[in-house]
SEGU-759244 format. One record per residue (C-alpha): x, y, z. Coordinates in steps of 0.5 Angstrom, whole numbers, plus 500, padded with zeros to 3 digits. Layout:
<nodes>
<node xx="X" yy="Y" zz="Z"/>
...
</nodes>
This chain:
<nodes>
<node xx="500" yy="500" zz="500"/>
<node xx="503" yy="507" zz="498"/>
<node xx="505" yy="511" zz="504"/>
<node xx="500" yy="517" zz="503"/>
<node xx="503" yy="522" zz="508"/>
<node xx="501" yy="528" zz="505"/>
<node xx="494" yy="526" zz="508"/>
<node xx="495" yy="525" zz="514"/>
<node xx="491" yy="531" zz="518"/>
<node xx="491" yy="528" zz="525"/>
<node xx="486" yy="522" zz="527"/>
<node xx="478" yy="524" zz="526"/>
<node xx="480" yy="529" zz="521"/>
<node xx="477" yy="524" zz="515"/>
<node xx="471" yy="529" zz="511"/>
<node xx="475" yy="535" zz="511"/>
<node xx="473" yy="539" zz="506"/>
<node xx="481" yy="540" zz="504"/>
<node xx="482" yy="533" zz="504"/>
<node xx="475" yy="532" zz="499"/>
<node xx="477" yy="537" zz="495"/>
<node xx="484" yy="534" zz="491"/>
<node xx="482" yy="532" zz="483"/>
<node xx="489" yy="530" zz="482"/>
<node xx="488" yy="522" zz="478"/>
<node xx="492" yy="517" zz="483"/>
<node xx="497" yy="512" zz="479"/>
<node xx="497" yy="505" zz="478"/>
<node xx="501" yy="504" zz="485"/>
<node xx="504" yy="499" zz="489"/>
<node xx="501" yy="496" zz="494"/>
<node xx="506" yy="493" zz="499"/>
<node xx="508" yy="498" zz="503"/>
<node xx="504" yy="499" zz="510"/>
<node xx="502" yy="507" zz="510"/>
<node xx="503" yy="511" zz="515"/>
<node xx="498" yy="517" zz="516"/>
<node xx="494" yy="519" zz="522"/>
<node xx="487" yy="518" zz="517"/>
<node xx="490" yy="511" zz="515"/>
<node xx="486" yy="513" zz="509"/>
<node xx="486" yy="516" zz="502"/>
<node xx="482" yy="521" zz="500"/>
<node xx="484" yy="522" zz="493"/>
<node xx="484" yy="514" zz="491"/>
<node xx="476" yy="514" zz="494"/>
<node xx="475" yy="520" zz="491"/>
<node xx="478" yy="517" zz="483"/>
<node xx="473" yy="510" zz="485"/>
<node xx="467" yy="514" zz="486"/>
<node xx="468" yy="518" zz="479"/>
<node xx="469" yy="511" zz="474"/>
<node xx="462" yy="510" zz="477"/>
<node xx="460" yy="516" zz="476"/>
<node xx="463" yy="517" zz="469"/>
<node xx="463" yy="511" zz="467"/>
<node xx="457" yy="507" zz="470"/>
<node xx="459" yy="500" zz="468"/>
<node xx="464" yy="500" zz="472"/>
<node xx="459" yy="499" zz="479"/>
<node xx="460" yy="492" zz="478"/>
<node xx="467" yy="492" zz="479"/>
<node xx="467" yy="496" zz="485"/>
<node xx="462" yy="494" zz="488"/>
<node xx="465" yy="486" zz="487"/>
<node xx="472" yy="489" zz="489"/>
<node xx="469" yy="492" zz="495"/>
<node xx="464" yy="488" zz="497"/>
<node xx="457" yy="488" zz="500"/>
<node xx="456" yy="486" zz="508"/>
<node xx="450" yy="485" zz="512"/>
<node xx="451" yy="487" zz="519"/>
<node xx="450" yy="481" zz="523"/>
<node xx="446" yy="484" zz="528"/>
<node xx="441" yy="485" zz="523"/>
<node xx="439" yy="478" zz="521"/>
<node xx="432" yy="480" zz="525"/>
<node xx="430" yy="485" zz="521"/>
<node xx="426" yy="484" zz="515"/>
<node xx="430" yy="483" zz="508"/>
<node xx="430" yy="491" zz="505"/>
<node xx="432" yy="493" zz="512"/>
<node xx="438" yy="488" zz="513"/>
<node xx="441" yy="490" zz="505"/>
<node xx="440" yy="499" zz="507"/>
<node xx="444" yy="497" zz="514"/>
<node xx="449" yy="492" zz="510"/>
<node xx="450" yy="498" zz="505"/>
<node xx="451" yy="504" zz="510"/>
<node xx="456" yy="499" zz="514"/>
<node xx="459" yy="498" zz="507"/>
<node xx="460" yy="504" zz="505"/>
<node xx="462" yy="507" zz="511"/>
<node xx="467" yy="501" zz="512"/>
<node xx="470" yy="502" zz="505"/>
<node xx="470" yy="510" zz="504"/>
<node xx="473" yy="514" zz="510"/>
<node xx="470" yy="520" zz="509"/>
<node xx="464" yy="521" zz="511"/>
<node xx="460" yy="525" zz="504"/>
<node xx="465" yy="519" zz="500"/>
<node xx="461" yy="514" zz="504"/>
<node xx="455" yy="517" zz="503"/>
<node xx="455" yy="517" zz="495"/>
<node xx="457" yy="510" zz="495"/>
<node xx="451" yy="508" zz="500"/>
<node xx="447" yy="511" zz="495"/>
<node xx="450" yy="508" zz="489"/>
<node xx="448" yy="500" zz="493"/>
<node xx="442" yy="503" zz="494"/>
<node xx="440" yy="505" zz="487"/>
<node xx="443" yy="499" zz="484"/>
<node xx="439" yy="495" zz="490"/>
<node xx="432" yy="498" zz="488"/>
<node xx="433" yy="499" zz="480"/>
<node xx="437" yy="494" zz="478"/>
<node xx="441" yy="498" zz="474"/>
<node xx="448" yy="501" zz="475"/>
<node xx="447" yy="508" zz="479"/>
<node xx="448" yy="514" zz="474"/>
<node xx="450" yy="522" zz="477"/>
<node xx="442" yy="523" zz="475"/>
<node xx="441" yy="517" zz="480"/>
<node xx="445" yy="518" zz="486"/>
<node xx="444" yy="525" zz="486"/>
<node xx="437" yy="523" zz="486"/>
<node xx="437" yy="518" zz="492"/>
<node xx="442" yy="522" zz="496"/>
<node xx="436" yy="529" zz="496"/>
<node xx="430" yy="523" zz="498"/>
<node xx="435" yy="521" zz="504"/>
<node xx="436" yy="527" zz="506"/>
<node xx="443" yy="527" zz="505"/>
<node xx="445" yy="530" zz="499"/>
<node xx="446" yy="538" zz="502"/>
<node xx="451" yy="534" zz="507"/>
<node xx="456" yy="531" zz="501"/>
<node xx="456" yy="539" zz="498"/>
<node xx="450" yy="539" zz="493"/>
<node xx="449" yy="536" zz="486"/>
<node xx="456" yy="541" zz="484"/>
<node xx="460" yy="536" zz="488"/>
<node xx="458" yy="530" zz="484"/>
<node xx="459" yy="534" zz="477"/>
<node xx="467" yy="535" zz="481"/>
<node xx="468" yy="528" zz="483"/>
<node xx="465" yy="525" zz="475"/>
<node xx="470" yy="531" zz="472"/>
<node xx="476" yy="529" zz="477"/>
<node xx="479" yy="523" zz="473"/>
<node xx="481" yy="522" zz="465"/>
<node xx="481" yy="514" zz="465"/>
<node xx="477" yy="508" zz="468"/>
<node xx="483" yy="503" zz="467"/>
<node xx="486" yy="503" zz="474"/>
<node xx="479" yy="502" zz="478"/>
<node xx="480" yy="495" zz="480"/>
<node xx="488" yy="497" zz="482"/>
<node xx="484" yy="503" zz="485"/>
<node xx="479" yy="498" zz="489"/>
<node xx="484" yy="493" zz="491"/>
<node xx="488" yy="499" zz="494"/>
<node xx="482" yy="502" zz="498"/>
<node xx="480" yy="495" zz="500"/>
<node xx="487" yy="495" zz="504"/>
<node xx="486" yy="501" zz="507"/>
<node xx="480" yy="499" zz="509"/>
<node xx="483" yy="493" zz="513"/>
<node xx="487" yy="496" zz="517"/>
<node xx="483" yy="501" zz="520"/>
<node xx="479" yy="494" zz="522"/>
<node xx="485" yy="492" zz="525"/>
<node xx="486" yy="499" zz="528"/>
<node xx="479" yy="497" zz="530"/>
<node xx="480" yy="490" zz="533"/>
<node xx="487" yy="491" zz="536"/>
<node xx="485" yy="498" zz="540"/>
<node xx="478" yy="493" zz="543"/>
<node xx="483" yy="488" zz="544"/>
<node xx="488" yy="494" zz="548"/>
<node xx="482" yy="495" zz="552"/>
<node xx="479" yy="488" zz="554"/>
<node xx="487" yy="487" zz="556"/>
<node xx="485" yy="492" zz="560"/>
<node xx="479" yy="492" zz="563"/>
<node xx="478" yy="484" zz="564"/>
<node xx="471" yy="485" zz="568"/>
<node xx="472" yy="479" zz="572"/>
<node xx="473" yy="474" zz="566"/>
<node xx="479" yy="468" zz="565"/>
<node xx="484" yy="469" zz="561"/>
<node xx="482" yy="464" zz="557"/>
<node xx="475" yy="467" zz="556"/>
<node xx="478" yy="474" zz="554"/>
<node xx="483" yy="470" zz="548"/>
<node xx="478" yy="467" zz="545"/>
<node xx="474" yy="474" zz="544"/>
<node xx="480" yy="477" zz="541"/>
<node xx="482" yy="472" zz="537"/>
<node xx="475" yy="472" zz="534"/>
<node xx="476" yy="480" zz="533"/>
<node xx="481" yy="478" zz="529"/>
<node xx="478" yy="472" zz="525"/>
<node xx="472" yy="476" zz="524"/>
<node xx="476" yy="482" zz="520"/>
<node xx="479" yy="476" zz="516"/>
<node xx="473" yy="473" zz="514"/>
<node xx="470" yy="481" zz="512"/>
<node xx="475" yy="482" zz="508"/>
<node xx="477" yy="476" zz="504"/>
<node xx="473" yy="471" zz="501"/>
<node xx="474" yy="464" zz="502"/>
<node xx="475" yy="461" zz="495"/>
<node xx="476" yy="453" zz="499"/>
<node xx="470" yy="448" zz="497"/>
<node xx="469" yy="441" zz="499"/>
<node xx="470" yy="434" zz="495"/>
<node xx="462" yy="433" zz="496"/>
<node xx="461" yy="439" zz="492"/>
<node xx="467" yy="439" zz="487"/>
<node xx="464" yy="432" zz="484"/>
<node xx="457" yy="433" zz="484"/>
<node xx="459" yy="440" zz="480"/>
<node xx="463" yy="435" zz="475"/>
<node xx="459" yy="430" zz="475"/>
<node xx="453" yy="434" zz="473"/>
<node xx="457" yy="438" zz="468"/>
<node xx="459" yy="431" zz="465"/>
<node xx="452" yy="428" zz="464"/>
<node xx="451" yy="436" zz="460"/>
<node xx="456" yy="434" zz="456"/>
<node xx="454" yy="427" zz="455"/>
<node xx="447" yy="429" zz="453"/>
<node xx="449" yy="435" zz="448"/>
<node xx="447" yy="441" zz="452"/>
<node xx="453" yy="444" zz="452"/>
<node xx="459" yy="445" zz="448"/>
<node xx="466" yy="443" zz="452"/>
<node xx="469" yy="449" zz="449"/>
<node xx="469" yy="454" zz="444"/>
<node xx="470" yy="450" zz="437"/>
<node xx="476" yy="454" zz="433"/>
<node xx="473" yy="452" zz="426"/>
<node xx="479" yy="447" zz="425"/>
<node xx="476" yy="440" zz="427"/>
<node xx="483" yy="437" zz="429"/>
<node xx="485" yy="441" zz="432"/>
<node xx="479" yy="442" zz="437"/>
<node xx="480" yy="434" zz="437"/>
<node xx="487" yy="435" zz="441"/>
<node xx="484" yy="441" zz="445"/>
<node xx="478" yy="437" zz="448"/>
<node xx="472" yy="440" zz="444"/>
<node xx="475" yy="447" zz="443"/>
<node xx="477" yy="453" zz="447"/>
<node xx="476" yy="452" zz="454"/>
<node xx="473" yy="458" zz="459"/>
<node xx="478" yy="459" zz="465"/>
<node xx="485" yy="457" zz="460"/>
<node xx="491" yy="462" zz="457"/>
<node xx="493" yy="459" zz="450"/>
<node xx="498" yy="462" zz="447"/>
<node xx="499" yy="462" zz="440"/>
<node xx="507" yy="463" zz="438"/>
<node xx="511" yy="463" zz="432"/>
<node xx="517" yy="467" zz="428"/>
<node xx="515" yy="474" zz="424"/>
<node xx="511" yy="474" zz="418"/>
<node xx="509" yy="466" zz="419"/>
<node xx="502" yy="468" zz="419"/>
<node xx="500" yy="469" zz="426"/>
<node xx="495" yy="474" zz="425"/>
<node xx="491" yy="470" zz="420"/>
<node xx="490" yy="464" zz="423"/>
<node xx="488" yy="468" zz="430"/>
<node xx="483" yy="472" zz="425"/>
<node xx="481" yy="466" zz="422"/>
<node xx="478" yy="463" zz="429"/>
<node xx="476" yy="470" zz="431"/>
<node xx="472" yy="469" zz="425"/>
<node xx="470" yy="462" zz="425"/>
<node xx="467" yy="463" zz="432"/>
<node xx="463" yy="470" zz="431"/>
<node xx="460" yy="468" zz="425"/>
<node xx="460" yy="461" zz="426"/>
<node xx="451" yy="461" zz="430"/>
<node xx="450" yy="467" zz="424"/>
<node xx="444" yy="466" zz="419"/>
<node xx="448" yy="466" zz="412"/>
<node xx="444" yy="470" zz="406"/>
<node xx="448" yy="466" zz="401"/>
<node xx="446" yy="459" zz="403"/>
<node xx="439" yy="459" zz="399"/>
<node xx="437" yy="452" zz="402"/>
<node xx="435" yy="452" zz="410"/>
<node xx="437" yy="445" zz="411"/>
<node xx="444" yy="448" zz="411"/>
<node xx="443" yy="454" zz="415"/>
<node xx="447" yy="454" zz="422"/>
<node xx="442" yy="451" zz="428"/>
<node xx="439" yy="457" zz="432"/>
<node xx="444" yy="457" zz="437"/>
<node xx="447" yy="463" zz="442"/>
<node xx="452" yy="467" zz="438"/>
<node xx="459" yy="468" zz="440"/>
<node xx="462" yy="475" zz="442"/>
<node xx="470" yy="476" zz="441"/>
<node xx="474" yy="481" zz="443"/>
<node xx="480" yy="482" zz="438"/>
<node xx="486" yy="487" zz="440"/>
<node xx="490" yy="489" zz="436"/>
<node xx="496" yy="492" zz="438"/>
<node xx="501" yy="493" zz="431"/>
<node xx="495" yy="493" zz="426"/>
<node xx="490" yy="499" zz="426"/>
<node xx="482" yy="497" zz="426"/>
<node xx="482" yy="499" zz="419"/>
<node xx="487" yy="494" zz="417"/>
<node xx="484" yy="489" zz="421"/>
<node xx="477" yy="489" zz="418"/>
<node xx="479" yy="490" zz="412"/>
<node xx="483" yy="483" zz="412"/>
<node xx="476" yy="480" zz="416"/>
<node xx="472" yy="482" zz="409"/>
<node xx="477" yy="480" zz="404"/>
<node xx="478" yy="472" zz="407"/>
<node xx="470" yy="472" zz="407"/>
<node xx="469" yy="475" zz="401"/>
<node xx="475" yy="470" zz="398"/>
<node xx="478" yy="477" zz="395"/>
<node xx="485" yy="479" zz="395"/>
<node xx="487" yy="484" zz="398"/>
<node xx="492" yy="485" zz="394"/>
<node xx="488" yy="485" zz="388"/>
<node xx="484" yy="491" zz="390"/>
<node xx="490" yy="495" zz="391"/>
<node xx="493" yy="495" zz="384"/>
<node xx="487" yy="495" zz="382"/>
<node xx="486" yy="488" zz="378"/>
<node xx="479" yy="486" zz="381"/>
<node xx="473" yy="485" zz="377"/>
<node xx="466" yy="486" zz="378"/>
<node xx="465" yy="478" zz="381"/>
<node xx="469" yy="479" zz="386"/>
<node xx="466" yy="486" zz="388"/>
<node xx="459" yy="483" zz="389"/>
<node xx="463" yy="478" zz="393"/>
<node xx="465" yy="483" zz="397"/>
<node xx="459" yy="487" zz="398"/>
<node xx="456" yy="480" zz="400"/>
<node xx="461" yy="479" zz="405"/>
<node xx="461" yy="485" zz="408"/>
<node xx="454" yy="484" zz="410"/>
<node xx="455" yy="476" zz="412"/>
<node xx="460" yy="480" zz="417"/>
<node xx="456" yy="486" zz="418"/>
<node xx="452" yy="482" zz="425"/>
<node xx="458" yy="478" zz="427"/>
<node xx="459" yy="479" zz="435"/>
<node xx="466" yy="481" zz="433"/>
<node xx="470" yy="488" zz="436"/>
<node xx="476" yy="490" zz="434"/>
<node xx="480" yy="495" zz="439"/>
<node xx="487" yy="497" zz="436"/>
<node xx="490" yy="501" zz="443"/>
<node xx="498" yy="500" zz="442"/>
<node xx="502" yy="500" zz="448"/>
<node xx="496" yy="497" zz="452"/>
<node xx="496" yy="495" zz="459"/>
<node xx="495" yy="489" zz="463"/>
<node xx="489" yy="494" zz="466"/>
<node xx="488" yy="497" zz="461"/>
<node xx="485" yy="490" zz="458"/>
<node xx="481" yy="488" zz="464"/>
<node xx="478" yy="494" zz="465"/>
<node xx="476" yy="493" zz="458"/>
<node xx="475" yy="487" zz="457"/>
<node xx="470" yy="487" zz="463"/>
<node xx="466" yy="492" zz="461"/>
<node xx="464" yy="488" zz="454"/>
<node xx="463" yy="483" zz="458"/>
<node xx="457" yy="486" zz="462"/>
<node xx="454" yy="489" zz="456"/>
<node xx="449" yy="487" zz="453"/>
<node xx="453" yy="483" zz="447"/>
<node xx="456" yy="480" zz="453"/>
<node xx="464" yy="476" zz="452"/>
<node xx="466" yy="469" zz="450"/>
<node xx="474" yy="470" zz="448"/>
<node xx="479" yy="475" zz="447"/>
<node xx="484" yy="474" zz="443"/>
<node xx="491" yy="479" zz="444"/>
<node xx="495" yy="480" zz="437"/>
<node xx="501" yy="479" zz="441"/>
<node xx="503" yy="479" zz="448"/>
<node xx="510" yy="482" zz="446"/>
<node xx="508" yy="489" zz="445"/>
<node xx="503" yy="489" zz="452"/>
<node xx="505" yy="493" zz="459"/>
<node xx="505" yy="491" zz="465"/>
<node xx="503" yy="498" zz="468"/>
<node xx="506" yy="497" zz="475"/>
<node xx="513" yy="495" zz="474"/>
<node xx="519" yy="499" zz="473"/>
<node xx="522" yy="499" zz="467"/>
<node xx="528" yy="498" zz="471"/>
<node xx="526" yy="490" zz="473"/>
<node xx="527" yy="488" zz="466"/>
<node xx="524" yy="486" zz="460"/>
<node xx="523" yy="479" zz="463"/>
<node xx="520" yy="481" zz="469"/>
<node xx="515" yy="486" zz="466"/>
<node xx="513" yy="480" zz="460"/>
<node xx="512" yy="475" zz="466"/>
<node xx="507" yy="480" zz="470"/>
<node xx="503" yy="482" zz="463"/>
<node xx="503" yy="474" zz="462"/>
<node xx="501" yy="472" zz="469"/>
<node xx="495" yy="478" zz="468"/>
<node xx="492" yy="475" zz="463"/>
<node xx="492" yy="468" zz="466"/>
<node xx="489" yy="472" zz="472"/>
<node xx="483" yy="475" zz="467"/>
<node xx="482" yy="468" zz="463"/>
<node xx="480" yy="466" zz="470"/>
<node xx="476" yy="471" zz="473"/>
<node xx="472" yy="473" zz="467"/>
<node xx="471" yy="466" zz="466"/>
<node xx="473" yy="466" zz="458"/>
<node xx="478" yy="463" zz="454"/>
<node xx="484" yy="467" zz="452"/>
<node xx="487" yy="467" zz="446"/>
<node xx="495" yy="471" zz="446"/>
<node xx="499" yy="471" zz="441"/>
<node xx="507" yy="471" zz="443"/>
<node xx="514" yy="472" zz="438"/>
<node xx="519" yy="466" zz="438"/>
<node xx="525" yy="468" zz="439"/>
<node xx="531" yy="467" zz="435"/>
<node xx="535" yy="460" zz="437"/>
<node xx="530" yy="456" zz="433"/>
<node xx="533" yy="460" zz="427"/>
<node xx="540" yy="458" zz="430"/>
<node xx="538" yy="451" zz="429"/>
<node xx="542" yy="445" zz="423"/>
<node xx="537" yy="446" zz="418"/>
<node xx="533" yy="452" zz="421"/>
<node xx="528" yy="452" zz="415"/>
<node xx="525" yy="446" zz="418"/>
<node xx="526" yy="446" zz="425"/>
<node xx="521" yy="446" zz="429"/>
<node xx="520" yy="450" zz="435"/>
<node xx="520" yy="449" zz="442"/>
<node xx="517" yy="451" zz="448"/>
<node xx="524" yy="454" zz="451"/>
<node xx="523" yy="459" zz="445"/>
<node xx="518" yy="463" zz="447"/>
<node xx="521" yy="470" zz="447"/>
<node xx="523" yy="474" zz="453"/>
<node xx="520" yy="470" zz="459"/>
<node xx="519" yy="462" zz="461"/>
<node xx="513" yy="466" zz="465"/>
<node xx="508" yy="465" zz="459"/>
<node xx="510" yy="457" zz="458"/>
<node xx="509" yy="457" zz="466"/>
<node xx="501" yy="460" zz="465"/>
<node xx="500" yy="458" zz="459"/>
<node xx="495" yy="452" zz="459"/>
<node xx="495" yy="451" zz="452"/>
<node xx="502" yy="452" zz="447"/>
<node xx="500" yy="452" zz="439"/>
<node xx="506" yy="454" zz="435"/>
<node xx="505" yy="455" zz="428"/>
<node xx="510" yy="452" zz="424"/>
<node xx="512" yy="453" zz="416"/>
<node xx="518" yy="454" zz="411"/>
<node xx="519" yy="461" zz="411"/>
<node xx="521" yy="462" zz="405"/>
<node xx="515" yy="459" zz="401"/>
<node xx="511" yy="465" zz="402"/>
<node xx="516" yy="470" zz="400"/>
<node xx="517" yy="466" zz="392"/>
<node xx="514" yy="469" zz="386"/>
<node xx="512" yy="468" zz="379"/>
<node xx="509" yy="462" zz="377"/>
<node xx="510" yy="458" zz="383"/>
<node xx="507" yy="463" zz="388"/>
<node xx="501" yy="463" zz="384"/>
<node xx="500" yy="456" zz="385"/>
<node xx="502" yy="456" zz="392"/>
<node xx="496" yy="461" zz="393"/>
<node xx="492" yy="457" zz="388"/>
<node xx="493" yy="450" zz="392"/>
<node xx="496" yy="453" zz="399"/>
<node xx="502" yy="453" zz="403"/>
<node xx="502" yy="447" zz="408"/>
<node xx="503" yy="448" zz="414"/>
<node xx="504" yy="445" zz="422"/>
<node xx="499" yy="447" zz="428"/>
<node xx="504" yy="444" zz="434"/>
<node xx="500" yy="443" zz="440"/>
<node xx="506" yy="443" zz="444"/>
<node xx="503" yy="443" zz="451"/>
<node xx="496" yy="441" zz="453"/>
<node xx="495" yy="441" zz="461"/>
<node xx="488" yy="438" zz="460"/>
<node xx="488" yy="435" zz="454"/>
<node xx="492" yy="431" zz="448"/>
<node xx="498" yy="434" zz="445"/>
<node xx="500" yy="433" zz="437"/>
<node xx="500" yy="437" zz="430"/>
<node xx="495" yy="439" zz="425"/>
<node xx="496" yy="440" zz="418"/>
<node xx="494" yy="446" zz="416"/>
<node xx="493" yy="449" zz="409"/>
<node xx="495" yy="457" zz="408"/>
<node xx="493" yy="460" zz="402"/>
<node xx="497" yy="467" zz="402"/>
<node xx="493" yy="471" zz="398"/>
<node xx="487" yy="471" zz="403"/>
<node xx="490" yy="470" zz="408"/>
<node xx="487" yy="464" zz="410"/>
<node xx="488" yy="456" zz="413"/>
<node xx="484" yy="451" zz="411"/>
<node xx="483" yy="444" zz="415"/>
<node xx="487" yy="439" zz="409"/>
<node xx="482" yy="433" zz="408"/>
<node xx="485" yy="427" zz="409"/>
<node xx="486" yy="423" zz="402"/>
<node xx="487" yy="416" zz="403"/>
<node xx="492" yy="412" zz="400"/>
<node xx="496" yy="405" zz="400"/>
<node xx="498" yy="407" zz="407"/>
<node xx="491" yy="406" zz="409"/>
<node xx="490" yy="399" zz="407"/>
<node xx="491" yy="395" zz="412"/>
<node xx="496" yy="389" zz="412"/>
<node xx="491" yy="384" zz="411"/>
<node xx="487" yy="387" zz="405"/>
<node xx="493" yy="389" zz="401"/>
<node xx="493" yy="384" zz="395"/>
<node xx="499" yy="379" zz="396"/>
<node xx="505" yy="378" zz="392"/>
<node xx="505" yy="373" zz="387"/>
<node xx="509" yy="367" zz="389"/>
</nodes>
């Protein structure tokens, strides 16, 4: 936690109107060290959490997760509307120090409680006037102040998990100054009397604060057994298929929830187009086709899949401009030196329209953060459209956000790599990463050919570490750079190429063989064609004596 010095007014000073009154945005900081201030609180960072509310209203649910909402235990006798105001009073009063910042915030539960909706500037001011309590935290002025205060939304859960430490320690301070004061004054009791209390102050801000994730073996079956007998049943999927059957054959259905797969290879190998095929093939895969004339061949009336594309080197225009070409089967070469003709423009329009209601977002961000990419991707999540993968182009070009570049790379790739695993986690989706190899592969005998490794992903061991699954895509180099007659050909019956399942933790590993079509920037599964090698010994007709 960050030592806040600045704020320190002498103890009872919180809600001062000095205090309240600092518009400058707190960074994305360290939260190890203990601070030392009298308020043991930081108005600044209470302040920054109630403007993403206020400014950006999707954000209340990553607040209020963050924070959390507690009933007060002596109020289980007291009906259900009475018990949630007084556990959102304590709530908020615990959370925020000062006393008007605890005030918005108990009024932002309470709409949110009633409504159903996340709270707005409107709404809170709204509610704050009907409880009275709206002249107390300085008019509808202050809030226009707050929502004005800060410029991003993106550190908000750094900010929470900070405030949350804050919070703590003040109920430590709390317990070990009651603990003082029974040690004190003993009242007669034993001593064993008096330990047992004070070890259940303790335990009880333990248990306030960190929820326990520990569940039991009885519960854990019947959860897997359950989720079996859906799969066995066909009323679930068991992952999210990549729209290449072998190689959801060696994933076990698919792209799981909860798991980080990393997709590596060398530059110019085409990393890019076969993360935008699958992002493709899965946004588009539940869609009606106009171009399919028979009904018997649409796809079946299943729920559509929504993908986060984030594209750290191509822009949004470049990205969309690939996605209608592979669809259209148009190159995009072709419509830059102008040799197209009218067969394909009709294409092209046919194809833009099959893309047009595919759930696929694009966000072009360079330089992104790991913060950056939750507060993003969380906020999709809660939308409407909701959010079933998120694909990162690539990994390399990301940062950490709260490292100093002084650590080192390898520290820094490490941390964006353990932030992505931790967001694959809690937003309950696979995602997707692209990663650069180094360059030992290139340094092998016969280098053209060598296959790469797990060692050689680039810059951290970290990334093979959190990975759940590594797929390297592997093919010669300098097919794609040939011209003439021969690389027409290549675009005409494909580039071969390798899908290398490196590492599996909950399935299979193996190759796939992929067809890669340069001009459309496109891989194709490669159908298997039978041949002698598929007669079984017995069936093979048997040499002449």
């Amino acid at each position: 936690m960050p030592d806040r010095s600045d704020h320190a007014h002498g103890a009872g000073a919180a809600g001062t109107g000095e205090d309240s009154s600092r518009n400058a945005v707190p960074a994305a900081r360290s939260s190890n060290s203990i601070p030392q201030t009298a308020d043991y609180a930081d108005y600044e960072m209470e302040r920054s959490v109630l403007a993403c509310v206020l400014a950006d209203p999707t954000c209340f649910n990553t607040v209020a997760t963050r924070l959390g909402v507690r009933i007060l235990p002596g109020s289980q006798g007291k009906d259900s509307a009475d018990r949630a105001l007084t556990g959102y009073a304590r709530n908020a009063k615990i959370m925020f120090r000062d006393p008007k910042y605890a005030a918005i915030y108990q009024s932002m539960l309470e709409v949110n409680s009633r409504t159903g909706n996340p709270p707005d500037l409107l709404s809170v001011e709204d509610d704050l006037l009907r409880s009275g309590r709206l002249e107390m935290i300085g008019g509808t002025g202050a809030l226009f102040d707050i929502q004005a205060s800060i410029g991003s939304v993106a550190n908000v859960e750094t900010w929470c998990g900070i405030l949350r430490q804050w919070a703590m320690l003040r109920e430590m301070i709390n317990a070990c100054t009651s603990a003082l004061q029974i040690c004190r004054e003993p009242g007669g009791k034993e001593i064993h009397e008096l330990l047992d209390g004070i070890e259940q102050s303790f335990f009880a801000v333990r248990n306030d604060f960190v929820r326990s994730e520990i569940r039991s073996i009885g519960e854990l079956v019947t959860d897997a057994f359950n989720h079996f007998v859906a799969l066995m049943n066909k009323e679930i999927e068991p992952g999210i298929p990549t729209g290449f059957p072998q190689l959801d054959n060696l994933l076990g259905g698919g792209l799981k929830k909860q798991e980080m797969v990393v997709l590596a290879a060398r530059p110019s190998i085409g990393k890019t187009a076969l993360a935008l095929n699958i992002a493709r093939n899965i946004a588009m895969r539940n869609l009606p086709d106009k171009r399919i004339t028979d009904p018997d061949q649409q796809p079946v009336n299943k729920q559509l899949k929504s993908v986060a594309f984030f594209s750290l080197e191509m822009s949004a225009e470049q990205v969309a401009q690939r996605l209608l070409c592979t669809e259209s089967k148009v190159s995009l070469s072709s419509i830059s030196d102008g040799t197209f003709n009218i067969e394909e423009t009709n294409r092209l329009s046919r194809g833009a329209e099959a893309l047009t209601n595919a759930r696929l977002f694009i966000d072009p961000t360079g330089g992104l953060s790991v913060f950056e990419l939750r507060a993003k991707a969380r906020k999709l999540k809660e939308s409407e459209a909701g959010l079933d993968l998120v694909i990162i182009d690539y990994l390399q070009l990301m940062r950490a956000g709260d490292v100093s570049s002084r650590d080192g790379r390898q520290v820094e790739v490490s941390a964006i790599s353990g932030g992505i695993k931790k967001l694959a986690k809690d937003l309950d989706i696979p995602v997707l990463v692209l990663s650069q190899l180094n360059r030992e592969v290139e340094k092998t005998p016969n280098n053209k050919t060598a296959r790469p490794r797990l060692s050689n992903l680039r810059e951290s061991g970290s990334i093979e570490q959190d990975a759940d699954v590594v797929i390297f895509l592997h093919r010669d180099r300098d097919e794609a750079k040939e011209t003439g007659l021969d690389n027409r050909e290549k675009n005409r019956n494909g580039v071969e190429s390798l899908l290398l399942v490196e590492k599996n933790r909950n399935g299979k590993t193996g190759e796939v063989h992929v067809n890669f079509f340069p001009s459309l920037m496109e891989f194709r599964s490669i159908t298997h064609k039978y041949g002698n090698g598929d007669i079984p010994d017995s069936m093979k007709e048997k040499p002449k004596s």
